[in-house]
N, CA, C and O atoms as a Tripos MOL2 file, in Angstrom:
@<TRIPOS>MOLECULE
protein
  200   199    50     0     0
PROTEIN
NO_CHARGES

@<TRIPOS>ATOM
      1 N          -6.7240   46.5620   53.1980 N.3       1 UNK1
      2 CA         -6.5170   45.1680   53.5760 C.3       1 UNK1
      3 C          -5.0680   44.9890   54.0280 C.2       1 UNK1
      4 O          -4.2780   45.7820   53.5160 O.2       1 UNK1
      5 N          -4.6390   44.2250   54.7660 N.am      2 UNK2
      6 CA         -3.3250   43.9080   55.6210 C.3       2 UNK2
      7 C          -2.8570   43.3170   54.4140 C.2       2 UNK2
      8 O          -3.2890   42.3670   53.7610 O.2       2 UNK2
      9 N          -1.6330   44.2690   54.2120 N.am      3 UNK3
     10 CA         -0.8740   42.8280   53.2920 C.3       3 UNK3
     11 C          -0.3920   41.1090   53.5280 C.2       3 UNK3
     12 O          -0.3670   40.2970   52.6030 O.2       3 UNK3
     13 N          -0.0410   40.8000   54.9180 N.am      4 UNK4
     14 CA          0.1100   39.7900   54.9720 C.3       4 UNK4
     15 C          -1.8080   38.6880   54.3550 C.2       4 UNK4
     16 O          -1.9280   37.5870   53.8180 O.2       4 UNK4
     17 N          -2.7780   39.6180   54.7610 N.am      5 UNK5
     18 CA         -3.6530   38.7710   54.2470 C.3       5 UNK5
     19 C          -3.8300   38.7500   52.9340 C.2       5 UNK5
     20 O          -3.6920   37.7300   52.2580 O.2       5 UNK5
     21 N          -4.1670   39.9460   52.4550 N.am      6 UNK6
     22 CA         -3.8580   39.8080   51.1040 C.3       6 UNK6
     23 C          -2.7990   38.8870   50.0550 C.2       6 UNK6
     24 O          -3.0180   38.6780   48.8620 O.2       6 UNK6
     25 N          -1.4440   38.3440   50.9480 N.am      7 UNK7
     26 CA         -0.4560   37.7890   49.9600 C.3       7 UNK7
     27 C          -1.2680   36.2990   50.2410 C.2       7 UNK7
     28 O          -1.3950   35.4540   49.3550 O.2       7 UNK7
     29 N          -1.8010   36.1350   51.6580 N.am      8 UNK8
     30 CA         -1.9640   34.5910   51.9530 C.3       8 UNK8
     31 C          -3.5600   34.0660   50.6990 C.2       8 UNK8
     32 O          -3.7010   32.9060   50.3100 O.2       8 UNK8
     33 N          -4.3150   34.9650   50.3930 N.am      9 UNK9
     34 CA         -5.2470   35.0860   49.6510 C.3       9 UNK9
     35 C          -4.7700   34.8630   48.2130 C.2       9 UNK9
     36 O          -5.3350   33.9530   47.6060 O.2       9 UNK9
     37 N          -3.5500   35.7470   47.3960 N.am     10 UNK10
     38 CA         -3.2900   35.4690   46.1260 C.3      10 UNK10
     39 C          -2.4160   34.1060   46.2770 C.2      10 UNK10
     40 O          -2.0270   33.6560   45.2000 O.2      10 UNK10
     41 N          -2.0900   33.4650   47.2980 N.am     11 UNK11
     42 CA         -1.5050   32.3470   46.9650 C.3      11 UNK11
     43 C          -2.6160   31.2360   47.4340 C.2      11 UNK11
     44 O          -2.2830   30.0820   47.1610 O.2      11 UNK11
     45 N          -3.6440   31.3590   47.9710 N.am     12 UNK12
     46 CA         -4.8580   30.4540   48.2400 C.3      12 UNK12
     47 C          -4.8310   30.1530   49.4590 C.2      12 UNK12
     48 O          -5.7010   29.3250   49.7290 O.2      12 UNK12
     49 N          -4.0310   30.5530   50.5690 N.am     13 UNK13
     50 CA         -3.8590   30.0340   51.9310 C.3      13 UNK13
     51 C          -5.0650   30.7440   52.5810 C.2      13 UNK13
     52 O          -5.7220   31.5850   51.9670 O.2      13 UNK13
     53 N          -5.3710   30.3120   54.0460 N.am     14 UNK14
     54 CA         -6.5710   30.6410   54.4500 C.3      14 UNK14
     55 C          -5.9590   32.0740   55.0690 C.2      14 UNK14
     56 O          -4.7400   32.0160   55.2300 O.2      14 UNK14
     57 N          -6.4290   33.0460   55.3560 N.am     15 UNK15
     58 CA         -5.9880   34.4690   55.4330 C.3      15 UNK15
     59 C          -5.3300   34.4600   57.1260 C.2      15 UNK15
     60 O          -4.6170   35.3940   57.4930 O.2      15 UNK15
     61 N          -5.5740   33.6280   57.7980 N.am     16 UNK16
     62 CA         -4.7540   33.5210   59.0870 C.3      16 UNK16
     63 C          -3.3180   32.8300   59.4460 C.2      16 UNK16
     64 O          -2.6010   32.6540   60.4320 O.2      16 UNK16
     65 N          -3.3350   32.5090   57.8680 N.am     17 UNK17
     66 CA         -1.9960   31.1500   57.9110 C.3      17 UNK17
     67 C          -0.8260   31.9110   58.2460 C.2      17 UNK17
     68 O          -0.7040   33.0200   57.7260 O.2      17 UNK17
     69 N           0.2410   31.3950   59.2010 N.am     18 UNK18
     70 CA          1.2610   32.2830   59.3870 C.3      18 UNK18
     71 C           2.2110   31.8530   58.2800 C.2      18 UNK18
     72 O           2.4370   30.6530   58.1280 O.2      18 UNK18
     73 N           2.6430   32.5460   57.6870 N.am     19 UNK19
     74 CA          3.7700   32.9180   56.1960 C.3      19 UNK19
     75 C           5.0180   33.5670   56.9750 C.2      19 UNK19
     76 O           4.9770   34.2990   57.9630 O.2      19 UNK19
     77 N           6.4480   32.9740   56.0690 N.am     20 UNK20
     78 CA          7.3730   33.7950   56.5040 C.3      20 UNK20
     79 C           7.6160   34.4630   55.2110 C.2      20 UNK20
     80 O           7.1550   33.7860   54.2930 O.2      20 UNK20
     81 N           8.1310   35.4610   54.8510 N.am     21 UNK21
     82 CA          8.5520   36.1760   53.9340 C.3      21 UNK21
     83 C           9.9300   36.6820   53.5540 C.2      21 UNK21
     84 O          10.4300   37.3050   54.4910 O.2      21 UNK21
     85 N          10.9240   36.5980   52.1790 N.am     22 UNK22
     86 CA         12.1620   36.3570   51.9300 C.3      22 UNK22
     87 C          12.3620   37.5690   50.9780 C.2      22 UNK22
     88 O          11.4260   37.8710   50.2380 O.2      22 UNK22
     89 N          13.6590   38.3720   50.9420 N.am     23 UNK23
     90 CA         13.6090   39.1900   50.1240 C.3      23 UNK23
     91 C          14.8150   38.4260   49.2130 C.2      23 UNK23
     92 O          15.8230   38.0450   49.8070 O.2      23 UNK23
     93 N          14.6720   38.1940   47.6300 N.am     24 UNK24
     94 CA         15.7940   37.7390   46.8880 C.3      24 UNK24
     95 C          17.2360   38.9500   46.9990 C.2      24 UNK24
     96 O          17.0650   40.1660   46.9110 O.2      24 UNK24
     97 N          17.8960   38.6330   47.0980 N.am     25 UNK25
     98 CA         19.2320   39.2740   47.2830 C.3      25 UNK25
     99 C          19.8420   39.4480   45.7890 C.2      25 UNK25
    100 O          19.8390   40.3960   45.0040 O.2      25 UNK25
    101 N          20.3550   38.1620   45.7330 N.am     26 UNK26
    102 CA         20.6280   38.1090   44.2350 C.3      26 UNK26
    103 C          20.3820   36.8460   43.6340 C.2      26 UNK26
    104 O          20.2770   35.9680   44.4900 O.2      26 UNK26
    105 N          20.3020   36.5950   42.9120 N.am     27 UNK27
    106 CA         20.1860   35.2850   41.9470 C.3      27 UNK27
    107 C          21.4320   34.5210   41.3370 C.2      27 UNK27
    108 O          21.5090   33.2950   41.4050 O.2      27 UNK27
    109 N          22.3070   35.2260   40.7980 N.am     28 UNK28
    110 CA         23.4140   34.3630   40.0520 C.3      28 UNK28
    111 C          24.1190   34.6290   41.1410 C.2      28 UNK28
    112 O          23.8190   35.3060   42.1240 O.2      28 UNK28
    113 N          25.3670   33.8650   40.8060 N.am     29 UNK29
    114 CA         25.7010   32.7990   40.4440 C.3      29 UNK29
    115 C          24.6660   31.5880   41.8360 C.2      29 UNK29
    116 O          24.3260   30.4090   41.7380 O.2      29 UNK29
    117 N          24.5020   32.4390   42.7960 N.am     30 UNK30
    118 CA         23.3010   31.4130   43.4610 C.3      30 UNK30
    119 C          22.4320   32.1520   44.2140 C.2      30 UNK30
    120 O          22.6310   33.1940   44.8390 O.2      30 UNK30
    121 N          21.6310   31.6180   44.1080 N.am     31 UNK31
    122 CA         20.4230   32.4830   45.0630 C.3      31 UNK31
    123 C          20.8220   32.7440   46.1050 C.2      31 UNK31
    124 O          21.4110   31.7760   46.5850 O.2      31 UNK31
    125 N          20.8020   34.2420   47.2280 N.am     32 UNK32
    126 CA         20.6570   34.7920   48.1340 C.3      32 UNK32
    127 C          19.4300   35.5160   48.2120 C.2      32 UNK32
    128 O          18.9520   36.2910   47.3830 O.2      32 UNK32
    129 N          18.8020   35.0110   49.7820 N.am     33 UNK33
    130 CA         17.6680   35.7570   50.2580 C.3      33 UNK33
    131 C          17.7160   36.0500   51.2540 C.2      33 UNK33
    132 O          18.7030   35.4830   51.7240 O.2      33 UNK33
    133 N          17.1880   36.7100   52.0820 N.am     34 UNK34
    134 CA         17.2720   37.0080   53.5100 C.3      34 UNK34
    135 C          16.0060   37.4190   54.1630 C.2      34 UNK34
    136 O          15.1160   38.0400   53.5820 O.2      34 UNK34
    137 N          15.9720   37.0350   55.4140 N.am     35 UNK35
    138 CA         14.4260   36.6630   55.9300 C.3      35 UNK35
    139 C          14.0180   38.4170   55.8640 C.2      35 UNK35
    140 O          14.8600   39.3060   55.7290 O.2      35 UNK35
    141 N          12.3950   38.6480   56.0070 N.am     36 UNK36
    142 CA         11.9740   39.7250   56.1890 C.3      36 UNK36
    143 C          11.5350   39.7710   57.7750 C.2      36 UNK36
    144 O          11.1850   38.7500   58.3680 O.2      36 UNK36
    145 N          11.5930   41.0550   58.3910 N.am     37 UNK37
    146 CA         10.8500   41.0180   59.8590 C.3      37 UNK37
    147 C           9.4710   41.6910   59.3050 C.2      37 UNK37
    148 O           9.2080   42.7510   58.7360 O.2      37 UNK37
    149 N           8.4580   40.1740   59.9000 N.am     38 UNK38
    150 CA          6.4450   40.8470   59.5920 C.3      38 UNK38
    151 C           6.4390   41.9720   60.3190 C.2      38 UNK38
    152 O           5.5730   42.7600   59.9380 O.2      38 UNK38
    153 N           6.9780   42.2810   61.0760 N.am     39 UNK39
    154 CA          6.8740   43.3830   62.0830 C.3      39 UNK39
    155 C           7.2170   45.3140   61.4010 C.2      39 UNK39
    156 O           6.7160   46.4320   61.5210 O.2      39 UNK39
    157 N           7.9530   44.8870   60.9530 N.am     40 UNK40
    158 CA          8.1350   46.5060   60.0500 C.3      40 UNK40
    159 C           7.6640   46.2980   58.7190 C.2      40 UNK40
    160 O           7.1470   45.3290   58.1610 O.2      40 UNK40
    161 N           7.9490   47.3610   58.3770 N.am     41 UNK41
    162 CA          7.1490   47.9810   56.9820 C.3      41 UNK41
    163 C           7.9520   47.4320   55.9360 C.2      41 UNK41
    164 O           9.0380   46.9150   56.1950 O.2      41 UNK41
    165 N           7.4550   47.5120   54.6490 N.am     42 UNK42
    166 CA          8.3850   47.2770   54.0110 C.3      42 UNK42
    167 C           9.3540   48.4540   53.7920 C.2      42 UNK42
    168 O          10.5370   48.2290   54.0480 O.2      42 UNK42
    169 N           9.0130   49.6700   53.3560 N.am     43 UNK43
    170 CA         10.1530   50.7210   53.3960 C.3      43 UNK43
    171 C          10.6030   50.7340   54.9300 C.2      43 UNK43
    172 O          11.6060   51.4410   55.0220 O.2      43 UNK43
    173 N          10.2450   50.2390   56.0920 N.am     44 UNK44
    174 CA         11.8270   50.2170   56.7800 C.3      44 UNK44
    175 C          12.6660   49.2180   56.8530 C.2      44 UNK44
    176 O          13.7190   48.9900   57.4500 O.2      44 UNK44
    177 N          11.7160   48.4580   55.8400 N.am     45 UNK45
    178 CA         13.0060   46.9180   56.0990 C.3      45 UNK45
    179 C          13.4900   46.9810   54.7860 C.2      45 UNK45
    180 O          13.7730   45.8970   54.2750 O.2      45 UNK45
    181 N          13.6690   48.1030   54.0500 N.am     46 UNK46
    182 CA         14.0540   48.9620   52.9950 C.3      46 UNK46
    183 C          14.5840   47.9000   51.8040 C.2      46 UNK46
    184 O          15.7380   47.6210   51.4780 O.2      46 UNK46
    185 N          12.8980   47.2630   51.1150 N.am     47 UNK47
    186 CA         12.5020   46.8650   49.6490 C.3      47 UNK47
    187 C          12.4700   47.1640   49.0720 C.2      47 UNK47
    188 O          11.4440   47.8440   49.1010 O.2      47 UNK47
    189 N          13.0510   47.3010   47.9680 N.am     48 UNK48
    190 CA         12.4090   47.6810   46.7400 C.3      48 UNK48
    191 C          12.3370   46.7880   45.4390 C.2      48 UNK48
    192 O          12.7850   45.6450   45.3410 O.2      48 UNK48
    193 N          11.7970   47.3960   44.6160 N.am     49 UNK49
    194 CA         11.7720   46.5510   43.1820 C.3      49 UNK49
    195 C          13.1120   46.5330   42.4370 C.2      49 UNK49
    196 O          13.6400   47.6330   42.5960 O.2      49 UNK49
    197 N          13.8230   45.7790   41.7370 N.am     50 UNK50
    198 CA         14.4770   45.9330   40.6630 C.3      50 UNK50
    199 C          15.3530   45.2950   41.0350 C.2      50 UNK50
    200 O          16.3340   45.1110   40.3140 O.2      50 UNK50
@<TRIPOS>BOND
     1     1     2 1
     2     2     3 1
     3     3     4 2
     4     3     5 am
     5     5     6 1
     6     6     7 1
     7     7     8 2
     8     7     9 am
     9     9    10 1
    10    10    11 1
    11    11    12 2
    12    11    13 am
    13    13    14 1
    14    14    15 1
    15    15    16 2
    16    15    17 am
    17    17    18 1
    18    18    19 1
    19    19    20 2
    20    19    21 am
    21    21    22 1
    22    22    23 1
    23    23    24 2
    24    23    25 am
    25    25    26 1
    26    26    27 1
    27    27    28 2
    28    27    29 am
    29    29    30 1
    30    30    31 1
    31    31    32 2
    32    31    33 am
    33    33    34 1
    34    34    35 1
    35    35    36 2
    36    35    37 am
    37    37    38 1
    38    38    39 1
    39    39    40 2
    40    39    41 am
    41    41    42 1
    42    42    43 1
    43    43    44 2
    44    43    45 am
    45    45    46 1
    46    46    47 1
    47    47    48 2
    48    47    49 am
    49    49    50 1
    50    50    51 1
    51    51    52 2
    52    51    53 am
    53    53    54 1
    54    54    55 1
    55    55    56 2
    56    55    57 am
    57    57    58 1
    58    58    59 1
    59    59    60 2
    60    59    61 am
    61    61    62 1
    62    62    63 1
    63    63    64 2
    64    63    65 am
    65    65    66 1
    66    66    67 1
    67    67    68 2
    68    67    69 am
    69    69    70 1
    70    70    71 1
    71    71    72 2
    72    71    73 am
    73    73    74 1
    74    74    75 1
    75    75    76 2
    76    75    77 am
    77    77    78 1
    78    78    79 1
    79    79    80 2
    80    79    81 am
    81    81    82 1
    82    82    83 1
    83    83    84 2
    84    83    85 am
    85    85    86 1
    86    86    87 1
    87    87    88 2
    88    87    89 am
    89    89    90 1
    90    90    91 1
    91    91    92 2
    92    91    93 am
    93    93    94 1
    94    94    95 1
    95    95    96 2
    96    95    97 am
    97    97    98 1
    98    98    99 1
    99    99   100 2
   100    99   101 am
   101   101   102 1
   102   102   103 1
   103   103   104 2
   104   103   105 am
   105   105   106 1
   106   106   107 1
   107   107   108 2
   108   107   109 am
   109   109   110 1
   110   110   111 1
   111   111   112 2
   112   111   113 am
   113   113   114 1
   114   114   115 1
   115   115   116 2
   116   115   117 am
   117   117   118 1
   118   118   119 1
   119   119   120 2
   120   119   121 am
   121   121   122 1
   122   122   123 1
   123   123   124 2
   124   123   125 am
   125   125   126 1
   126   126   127 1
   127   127   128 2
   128   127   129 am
   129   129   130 1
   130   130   131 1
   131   131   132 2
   132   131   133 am
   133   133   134 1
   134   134   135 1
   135   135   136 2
   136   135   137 am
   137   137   138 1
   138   138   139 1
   139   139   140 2
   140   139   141 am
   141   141   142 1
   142   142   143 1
   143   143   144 2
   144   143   145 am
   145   145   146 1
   146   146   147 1
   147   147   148 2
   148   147   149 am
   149   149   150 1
   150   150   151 1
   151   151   152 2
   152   151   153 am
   153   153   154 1
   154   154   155 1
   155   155   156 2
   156   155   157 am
   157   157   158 1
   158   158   159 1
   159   159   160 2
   160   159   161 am
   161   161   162 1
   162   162   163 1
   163   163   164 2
   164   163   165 am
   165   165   166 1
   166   166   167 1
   167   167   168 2
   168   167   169 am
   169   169   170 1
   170   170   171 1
   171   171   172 2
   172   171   173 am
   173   173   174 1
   174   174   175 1
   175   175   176 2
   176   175   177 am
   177   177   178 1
   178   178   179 1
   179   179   180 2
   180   179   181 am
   181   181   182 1
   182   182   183 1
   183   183   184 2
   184   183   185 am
   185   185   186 1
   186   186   187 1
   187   187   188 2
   188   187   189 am
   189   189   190 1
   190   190   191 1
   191   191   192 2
   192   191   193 am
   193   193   194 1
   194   194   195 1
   195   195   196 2
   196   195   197 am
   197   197   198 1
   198   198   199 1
   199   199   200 2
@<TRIPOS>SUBSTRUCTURE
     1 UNK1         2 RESIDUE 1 A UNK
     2 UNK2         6 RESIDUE 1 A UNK
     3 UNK3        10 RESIDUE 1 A UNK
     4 UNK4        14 RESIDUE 1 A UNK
     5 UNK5        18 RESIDUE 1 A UNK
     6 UNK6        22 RESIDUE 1 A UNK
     7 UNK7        26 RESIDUE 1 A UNK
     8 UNK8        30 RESIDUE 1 A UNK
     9 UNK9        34 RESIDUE 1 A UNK
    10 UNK10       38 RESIDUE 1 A UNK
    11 UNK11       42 RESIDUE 1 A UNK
    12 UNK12       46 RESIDUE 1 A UNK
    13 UNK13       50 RESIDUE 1 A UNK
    14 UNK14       54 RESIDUE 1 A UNK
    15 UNK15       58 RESIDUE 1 A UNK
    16 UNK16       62 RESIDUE 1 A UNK
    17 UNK17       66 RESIDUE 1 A UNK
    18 UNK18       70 RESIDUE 1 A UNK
    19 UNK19       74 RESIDUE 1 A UNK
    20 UNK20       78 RESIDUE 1 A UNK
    21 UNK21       82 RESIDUE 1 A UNK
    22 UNK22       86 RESIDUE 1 A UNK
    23 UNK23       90 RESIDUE 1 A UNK
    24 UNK24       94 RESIDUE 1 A UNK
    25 UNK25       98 RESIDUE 1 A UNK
    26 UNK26      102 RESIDUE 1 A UNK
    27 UNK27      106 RESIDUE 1 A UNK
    28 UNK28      110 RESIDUE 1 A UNK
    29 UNK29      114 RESIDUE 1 A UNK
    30 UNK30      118 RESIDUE 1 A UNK
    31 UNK31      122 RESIDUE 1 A UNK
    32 UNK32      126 RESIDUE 1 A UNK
    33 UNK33      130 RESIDUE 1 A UNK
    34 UNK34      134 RESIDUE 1 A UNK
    35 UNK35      138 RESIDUE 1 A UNK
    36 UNK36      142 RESIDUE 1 A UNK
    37 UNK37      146 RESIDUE 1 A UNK
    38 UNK38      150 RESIDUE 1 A UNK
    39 UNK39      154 RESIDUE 1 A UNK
    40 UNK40      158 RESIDUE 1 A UNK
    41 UNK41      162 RESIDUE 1 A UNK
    42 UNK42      166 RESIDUE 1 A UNK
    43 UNK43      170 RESIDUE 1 A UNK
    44 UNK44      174 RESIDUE 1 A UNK
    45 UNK45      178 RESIDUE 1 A UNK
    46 UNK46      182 RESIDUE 1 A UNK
    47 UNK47      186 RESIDUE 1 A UNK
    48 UNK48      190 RESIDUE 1 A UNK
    49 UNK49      194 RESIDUE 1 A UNK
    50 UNK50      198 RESIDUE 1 A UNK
């Protein structure tokens, strides 16, 4: 399954809805995120956990 459908599914959206997607940067002292490109992968838009 495409992940973009799959994420629009665990959040209840209809599976065609266009979503943008944010990677958290850091949290303290304030939130930083920065947009994701839908277009690459996640290991080349080089995510990870932790």
């Amino acid at each position: 399954m495409e992940i973009l459908a799959k994420l629009n599914e665990l959040t209840g959206f209809a599976p065609d809805e266009d979503i943008e997607l944010f990677e958290e940067i850091k949290f303290e002292p304030n939130v930083m995120c920065e947009h994701v490109d839908k277009k690459l992968t996640f290991r080349a838009s080089q995510l990870e956990d932790g």
